[in-house]
VOPAGU-2260 file (C-alpha; in pm, 1 decimal, decimal comma):
REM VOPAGU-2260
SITE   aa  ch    i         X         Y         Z
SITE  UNK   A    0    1765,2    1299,5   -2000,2
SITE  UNK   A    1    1786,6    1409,3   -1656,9
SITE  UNK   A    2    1457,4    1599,2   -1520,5
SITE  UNK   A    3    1499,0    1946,1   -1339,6
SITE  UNK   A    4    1346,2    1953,4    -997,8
SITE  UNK   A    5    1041,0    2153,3   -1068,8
SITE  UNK   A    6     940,5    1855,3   -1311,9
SITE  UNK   A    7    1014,4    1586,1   -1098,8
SITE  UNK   A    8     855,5    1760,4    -800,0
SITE  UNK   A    9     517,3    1782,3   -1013,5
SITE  UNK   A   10     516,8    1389,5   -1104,0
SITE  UNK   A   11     606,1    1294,3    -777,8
SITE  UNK   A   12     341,4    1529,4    -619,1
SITE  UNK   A   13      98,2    1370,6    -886,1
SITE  UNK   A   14     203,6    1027,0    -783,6
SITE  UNK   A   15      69,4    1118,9    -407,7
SITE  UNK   A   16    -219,4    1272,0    -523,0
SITE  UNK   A   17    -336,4     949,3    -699,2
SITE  UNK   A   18    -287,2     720,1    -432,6
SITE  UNK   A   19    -433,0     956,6    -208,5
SITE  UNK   A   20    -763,7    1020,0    -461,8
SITE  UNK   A   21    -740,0     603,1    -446,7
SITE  UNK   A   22    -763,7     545,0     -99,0
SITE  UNK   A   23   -1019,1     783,6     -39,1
SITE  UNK   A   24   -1256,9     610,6    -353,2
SITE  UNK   A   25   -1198,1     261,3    -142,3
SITE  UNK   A   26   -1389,4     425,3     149,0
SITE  UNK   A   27   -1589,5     614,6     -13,9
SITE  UNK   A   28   -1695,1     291,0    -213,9
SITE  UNK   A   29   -1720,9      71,7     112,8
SITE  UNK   A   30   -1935,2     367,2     239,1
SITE  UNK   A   31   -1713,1     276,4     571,5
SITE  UNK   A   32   -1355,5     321,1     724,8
SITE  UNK   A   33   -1133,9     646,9     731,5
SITE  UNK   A   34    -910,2     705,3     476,1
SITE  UNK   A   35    -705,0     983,2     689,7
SITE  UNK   A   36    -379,8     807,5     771,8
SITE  UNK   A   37    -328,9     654,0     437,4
SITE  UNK   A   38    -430,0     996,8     261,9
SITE  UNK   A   39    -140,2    1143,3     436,0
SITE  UNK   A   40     109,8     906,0     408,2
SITE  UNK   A   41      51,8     915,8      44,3
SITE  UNK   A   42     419,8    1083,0      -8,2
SITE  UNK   A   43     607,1     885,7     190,0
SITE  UNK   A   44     445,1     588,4      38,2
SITE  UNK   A   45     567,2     703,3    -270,2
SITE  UNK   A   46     921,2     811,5    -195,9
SITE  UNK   A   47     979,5     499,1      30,3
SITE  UNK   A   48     878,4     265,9    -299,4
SITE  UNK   A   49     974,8     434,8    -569,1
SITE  UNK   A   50    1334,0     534,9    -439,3
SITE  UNK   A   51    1443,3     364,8    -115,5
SITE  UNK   A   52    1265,1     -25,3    -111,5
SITE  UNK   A   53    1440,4    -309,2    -269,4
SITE  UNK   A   54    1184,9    -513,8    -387,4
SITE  UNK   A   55    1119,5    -784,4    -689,8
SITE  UNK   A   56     735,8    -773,3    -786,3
SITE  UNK   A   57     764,5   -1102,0    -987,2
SITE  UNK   A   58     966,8   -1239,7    -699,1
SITE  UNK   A   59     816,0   -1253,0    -339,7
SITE  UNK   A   60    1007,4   -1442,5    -185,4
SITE  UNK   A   61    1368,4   -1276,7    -283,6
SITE  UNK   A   62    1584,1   -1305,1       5,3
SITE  UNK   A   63    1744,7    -971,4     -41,0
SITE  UNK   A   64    1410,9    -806,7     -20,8
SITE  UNK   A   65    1358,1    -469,4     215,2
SITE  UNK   A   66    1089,6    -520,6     464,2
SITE  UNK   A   67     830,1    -244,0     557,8
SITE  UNK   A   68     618,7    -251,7     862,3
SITE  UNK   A   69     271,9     -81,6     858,9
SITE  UNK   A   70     -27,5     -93,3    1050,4
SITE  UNK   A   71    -250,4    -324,8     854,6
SITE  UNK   A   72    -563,9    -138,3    1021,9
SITE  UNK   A   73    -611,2     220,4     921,3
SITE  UNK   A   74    -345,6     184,8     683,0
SITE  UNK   A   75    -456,5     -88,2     444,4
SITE  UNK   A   76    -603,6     125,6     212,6
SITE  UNK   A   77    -269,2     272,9     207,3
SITE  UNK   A   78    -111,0     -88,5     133,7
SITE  UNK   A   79    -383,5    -240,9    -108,9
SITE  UNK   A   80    -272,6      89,0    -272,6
SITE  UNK   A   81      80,3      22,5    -351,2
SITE  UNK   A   82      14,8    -353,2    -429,0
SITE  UNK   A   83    -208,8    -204,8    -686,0
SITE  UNK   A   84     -23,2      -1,9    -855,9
SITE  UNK   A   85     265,6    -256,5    -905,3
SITE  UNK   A   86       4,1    -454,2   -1096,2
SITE  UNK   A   87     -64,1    -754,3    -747,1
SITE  UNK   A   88    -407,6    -682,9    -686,1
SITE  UNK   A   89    -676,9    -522,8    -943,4
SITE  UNK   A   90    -933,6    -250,8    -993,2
SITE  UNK   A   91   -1190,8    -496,6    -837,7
SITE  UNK   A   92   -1003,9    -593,0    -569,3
SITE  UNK   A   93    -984,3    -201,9    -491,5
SITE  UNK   A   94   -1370,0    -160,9    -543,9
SITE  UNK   A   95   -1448,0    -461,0    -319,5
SITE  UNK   A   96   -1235,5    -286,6     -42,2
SITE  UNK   A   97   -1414,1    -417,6     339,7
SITE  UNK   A   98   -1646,0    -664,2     141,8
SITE  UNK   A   99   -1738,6    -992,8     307,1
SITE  UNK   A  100   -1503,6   -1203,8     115,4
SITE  UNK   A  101   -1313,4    -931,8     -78,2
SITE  UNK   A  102    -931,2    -995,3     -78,9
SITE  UNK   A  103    -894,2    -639,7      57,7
SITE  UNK   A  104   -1089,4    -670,7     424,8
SITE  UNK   A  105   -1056,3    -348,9     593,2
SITE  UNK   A  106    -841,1    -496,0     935,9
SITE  UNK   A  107    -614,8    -777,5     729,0
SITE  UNK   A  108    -576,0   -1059,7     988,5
SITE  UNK   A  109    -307,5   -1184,6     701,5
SITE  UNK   A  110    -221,0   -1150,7     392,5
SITE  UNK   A  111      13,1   -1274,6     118,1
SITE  UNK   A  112      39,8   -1095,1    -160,9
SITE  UNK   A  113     373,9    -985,1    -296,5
SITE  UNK   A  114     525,1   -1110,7       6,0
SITE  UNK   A  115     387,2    -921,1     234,6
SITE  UNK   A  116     265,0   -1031,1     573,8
SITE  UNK   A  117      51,4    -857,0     807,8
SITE  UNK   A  118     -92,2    -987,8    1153,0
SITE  UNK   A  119    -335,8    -774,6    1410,6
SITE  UNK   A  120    -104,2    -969,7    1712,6
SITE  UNK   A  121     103,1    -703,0    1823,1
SITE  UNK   A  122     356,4    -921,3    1961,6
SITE  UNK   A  123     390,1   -1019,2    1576,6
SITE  UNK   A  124     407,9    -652,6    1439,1
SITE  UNK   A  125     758,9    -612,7    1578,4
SITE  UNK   A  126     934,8    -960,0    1485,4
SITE  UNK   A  127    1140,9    -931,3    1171,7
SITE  UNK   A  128     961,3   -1161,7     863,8
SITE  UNK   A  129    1124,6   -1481,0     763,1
């Protein structure tokens, strides 16, 4: 069953509004940060992974995998976002967002999850991942 656009507009405006309602509650929670950026890029988050990005969740290392390249500072509510909602980090790890420890610091020297990689070195920002 094929949805008319009015429909689809709605859920995919509804899919923005939750990851923008999700990265505000990090900083809101953290009681520090700005959650501008990632608020709105909260549709083209969307669009880019639900439509465009080839991606394997259960596989992080697939060769064939897209690559995205986003700031890893203002943006990694934005980030911890997505990786949430395809089930590779949790609630907590959302709550804990720019905790001493957490696995979602607010300026991500590195991470791994999901295959993603992320380094503050700009020199590194604009190499393509192995």
């Amino acid at each position: 069953m094929q949805m008319d656009n009015t429909k689809a507009d709605r859920i995919s405006a509804a899919a923005a509004d939750n990851i923008r309602i999700l990265c505000a509650a990090m900083v809101e929670k953290a009681q520090s940060g700005h959650p501008g950026g990632a608020m709105g890029a909260a549709d083209f988050i969307h669009i880019l992974f639900s439509e465009y990005l080839r991606f394997d969740p259960s596989d992080p290392e697939w060769p064939l995998r897209d690559r995205f390249f986003l700031d890893p500072g203002h943006m990694s509510t934005l980030l911890y976002t997505a990786l949430y909602l395809f089930d590779i980090y949790s609630e907590d790890d959302l709550k804990n967002f720019r905790q001493w420890g957490s696995r979602t610091p607010g300026h991500p020297e590195r991470i791994s999850a999901m295959g993603s990689k992320t380094h503050q070195d700009l020199s590194d920002s604009v190499m393509p991942w192995p």
